[in-house]
N, C-alpha and C positions, 0 to 999 in steps of 0.2 A: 487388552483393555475391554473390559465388559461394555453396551453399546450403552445402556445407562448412564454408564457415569461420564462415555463420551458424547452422552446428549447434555447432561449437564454441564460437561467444561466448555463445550460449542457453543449453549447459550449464550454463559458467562462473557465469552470473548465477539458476540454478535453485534456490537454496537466499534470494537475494535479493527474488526471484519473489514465493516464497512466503512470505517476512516482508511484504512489499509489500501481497498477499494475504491475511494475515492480519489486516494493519488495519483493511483493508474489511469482510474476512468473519471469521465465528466459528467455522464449522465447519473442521475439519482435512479433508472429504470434499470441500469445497465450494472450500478454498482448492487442492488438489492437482486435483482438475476444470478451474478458471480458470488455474492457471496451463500447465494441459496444453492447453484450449485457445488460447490466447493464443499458446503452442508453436508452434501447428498452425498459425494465421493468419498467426506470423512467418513461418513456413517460407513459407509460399506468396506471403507479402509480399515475401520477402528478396531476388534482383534488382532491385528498386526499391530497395534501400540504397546508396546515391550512395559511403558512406565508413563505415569498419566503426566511427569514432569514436562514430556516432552511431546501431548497433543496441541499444545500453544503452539508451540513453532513448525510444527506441522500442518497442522489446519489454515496455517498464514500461507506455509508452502503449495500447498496444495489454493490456495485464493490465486496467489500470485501466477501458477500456471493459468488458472482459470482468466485470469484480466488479460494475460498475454494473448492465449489463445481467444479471445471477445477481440482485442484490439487488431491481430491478425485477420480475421474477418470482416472488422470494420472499413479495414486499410484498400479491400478489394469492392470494399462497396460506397464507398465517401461520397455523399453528395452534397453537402454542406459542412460551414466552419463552423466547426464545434465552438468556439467563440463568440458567438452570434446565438448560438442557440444557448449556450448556458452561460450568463453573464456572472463576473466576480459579483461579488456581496455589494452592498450598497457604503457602507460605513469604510470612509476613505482612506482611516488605520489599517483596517484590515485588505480593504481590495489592493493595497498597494505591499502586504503582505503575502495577499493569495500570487498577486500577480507576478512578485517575485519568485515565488514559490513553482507557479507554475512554466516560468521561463527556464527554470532548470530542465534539464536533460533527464530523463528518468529512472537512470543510471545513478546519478546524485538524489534527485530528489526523494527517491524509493527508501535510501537508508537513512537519511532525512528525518523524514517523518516517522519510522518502525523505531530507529534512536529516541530521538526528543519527543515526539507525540504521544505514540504507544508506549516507551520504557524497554524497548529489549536489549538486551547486551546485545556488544561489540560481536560477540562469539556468537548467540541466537542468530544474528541479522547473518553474520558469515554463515552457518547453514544452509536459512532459509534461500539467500542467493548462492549457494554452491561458489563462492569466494575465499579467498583468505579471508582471515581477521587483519591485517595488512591494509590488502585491499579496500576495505572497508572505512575501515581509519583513514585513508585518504582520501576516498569518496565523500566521507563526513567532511574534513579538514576543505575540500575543496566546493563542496555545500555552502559549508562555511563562510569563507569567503566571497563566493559567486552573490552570495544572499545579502551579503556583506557590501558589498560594491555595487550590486542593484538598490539598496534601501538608501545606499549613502549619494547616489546620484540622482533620485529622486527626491532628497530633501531639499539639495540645492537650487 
């Protein structure tokens, strides 16, 4: 894939990036870093793209290493609750949606959001997490629920 048209498709998907980004990470300094470099790796990756069908789900792949390895590093250096520093939304619909959202495991929450947020197939997400498609579908299915039984014990 010529670096052009994968500066084009990178754009395109920069605002995806960083929702992507966002589920992993909490900081907004932290998500706009990971997805800048992940930018950088595609770039240098992108002749090695066989078919431009499939720099979407690479360029995710490639985020997704990136947030892991941010969160690895974070892990050895914690000095505060990332809780405290970045509070849910103010609007009580929503914070009681984030906060569901974020009490998931990131195991569930990660196919979560690339499912229902971004639109990727069952099949894209198994990729990018080196998963079944199985796997996946239970992950969702167990999302599902989890989100499900958090939203319905907080109405009561």
């Amino acid at each position: 894939m010529q670096k052009d048209a994968f500066l084009s498709c990178a754009m395109e998907q920069e605002r995806t990036l960083y929702r992507v980004a966002k589920t992993m990470l909490r900081s907004d300094a932290d998500c706009a870093d990971a997805v800048q470099e992940a930018l950088l790796r595609g770039i240098k990756g992108a002749p090695m793209i066989r078919s431009e069908q499939y720099a979407k789900t690479w360029l995710t792949r490639i985020l997704i290493n990136v947030c892991r390895d941010l969160l690895r590093k974070q892990s050895r250096n914690r000095t505060a609750e990332l809780s405290e520093l970045y509070p849910a939304p103010d609007d009580t619909e929503q914070r009681e949606l984030y906060d569901a959202l974020r009490a998931l495991d990131e195991k569930l929450r990660l196919p979560l959001t690339l499912h229902y947020l971004e639109g990727f197939s069952i099949r894209e997400i198994a990729r990018m997490l080196r998963v079944p498609e199985g796997t996946v579908k239970r992950r969702l299915f167990e999302a599902r629920k989890e989100m499900r039984e958090t939203l319905t014990e907080e109405a009561i």
